[in-house]
N, C-alpha and C positions, 0 to 999 in steps of 0.2 A: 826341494821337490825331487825326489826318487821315480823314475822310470823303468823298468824291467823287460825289457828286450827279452822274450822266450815261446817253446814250443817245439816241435820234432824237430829230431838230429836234419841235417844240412837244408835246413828253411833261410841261411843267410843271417841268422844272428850276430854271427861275431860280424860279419861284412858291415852289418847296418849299425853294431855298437861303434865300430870303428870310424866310423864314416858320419855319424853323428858326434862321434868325439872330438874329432876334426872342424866338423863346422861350427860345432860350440867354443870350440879350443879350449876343453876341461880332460882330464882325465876321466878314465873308465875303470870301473869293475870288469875285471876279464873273467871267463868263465875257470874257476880254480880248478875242476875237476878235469881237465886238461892237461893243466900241471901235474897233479896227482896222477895219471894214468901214465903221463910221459918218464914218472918217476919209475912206474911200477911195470912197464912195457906192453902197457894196456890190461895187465891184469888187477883185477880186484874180486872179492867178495863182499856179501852182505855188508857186513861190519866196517868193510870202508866206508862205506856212504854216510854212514855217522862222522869219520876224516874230513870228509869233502864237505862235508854240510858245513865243519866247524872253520875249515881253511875259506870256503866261501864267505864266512861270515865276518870273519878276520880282514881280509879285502877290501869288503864292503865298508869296515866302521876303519880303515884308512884311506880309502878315499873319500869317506864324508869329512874326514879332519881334513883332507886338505881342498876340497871344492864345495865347501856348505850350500852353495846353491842349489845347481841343477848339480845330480847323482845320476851317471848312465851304466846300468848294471846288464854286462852281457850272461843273463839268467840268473834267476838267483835260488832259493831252497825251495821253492815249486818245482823245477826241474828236476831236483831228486826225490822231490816224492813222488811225482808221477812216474820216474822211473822205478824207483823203489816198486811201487804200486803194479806197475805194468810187467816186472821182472818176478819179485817176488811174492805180489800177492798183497803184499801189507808195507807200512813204513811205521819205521825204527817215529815213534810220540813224541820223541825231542825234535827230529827233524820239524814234525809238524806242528810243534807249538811253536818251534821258532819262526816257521815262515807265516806263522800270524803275525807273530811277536815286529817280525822286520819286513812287512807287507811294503809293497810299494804306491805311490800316489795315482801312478798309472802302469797296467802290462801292456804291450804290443805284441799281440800274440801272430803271430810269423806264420801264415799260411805253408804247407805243404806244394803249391807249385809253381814250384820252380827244380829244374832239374836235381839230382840226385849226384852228389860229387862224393867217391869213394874216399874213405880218412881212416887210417890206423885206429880209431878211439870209435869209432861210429858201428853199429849192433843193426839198426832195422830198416834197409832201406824198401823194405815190399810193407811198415806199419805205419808209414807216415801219416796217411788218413786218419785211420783208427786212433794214430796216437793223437793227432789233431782231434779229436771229439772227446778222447780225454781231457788235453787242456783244457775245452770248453768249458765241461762240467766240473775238473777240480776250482777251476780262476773263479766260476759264482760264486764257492766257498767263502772268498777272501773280502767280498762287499766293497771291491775295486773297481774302477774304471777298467776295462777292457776294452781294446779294438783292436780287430784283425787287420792285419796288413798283408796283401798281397800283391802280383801283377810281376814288373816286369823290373828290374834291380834298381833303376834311379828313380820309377814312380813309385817304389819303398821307400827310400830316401825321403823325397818332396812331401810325401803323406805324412810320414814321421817327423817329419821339422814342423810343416802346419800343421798338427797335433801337439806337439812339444809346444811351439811358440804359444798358440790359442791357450796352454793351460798357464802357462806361465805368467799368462797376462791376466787371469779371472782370480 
């Protein structure tokens, strides 16, 4: 079972990947484009995102070799295209055939309130709405379970565990 932790920049994703990885005690997919930016001192163009898309994917099919079970991916190639999408307009067709390709079982799409924490890597903190009602409409695309997770940082947490645990058991 694949889960995807995702949605606007400082919604608590990586917080809630980490914190769910911990209580499962599995490993996580971390967010690559992270690493990629810390390579590059936060700069990139277009063309990297096709990088990121391909290092995120890399990540992902090593942490399914080593925890076949539950898969906790902090974002995965919906992220870049809705960035892609929201930056430049359009997204690079590989990107988007792969994040069919590698769809997940369930998204927890990460509400927008909760405050706003400045990061070297982080672009829009006055779009989080807006970019929130993107996710909305890109994640129908995928024919996935979706649920919003919001509120206050440990009542993310407990929503996310009884949701992880309910699927795991149906």
């Amino acid at each position: 079972m694949k889960v995807v932790i995702t949605g606007p920049e400082s919604t608590g994703k990586s917080w809630l990947c980490q914190n769910l990885a911990k209580h499962y005690n599995i490993p996580y997919v971390e967010e690559y484009a992270r690493m990629y930016l810390a390579q590059t001192n936060g700069q990139y163009k277009e063309e990297d995102l096709l990088k990121i898309a391909d290092g995120q994917t890399t990540l992902e099919k090593q942490i399914i070799d080593q925890s076949p079970g539950l898969v906790l991916c902090d974002t995965g190639l919906e992220v870049i295209r809705v960035w892609s999408e929201w930056k430049y307009g359009h997204c690079n067709k590989k990107i988007i055939d792969n994040s069919f390709k590698y769809k997940p079982d369930l998204f927890l799409l990460m509400k927008p309130d909760v405050p706003w924490f400045p990061d070297p890597f982080r672009e829009n903190p006055d779009d989080r709405d807006a970019l929130f009602k993107k996710y909305q409409e890109v994640l129908k695309e995928y024919e996935v379970k979706v649920i919003e997770i919001g509120d206050y940082w440990s009542a993310r947490l407990h929503t996310a565990i009884a949701l992880i645990d309910q699927l795991k058991s149906e």
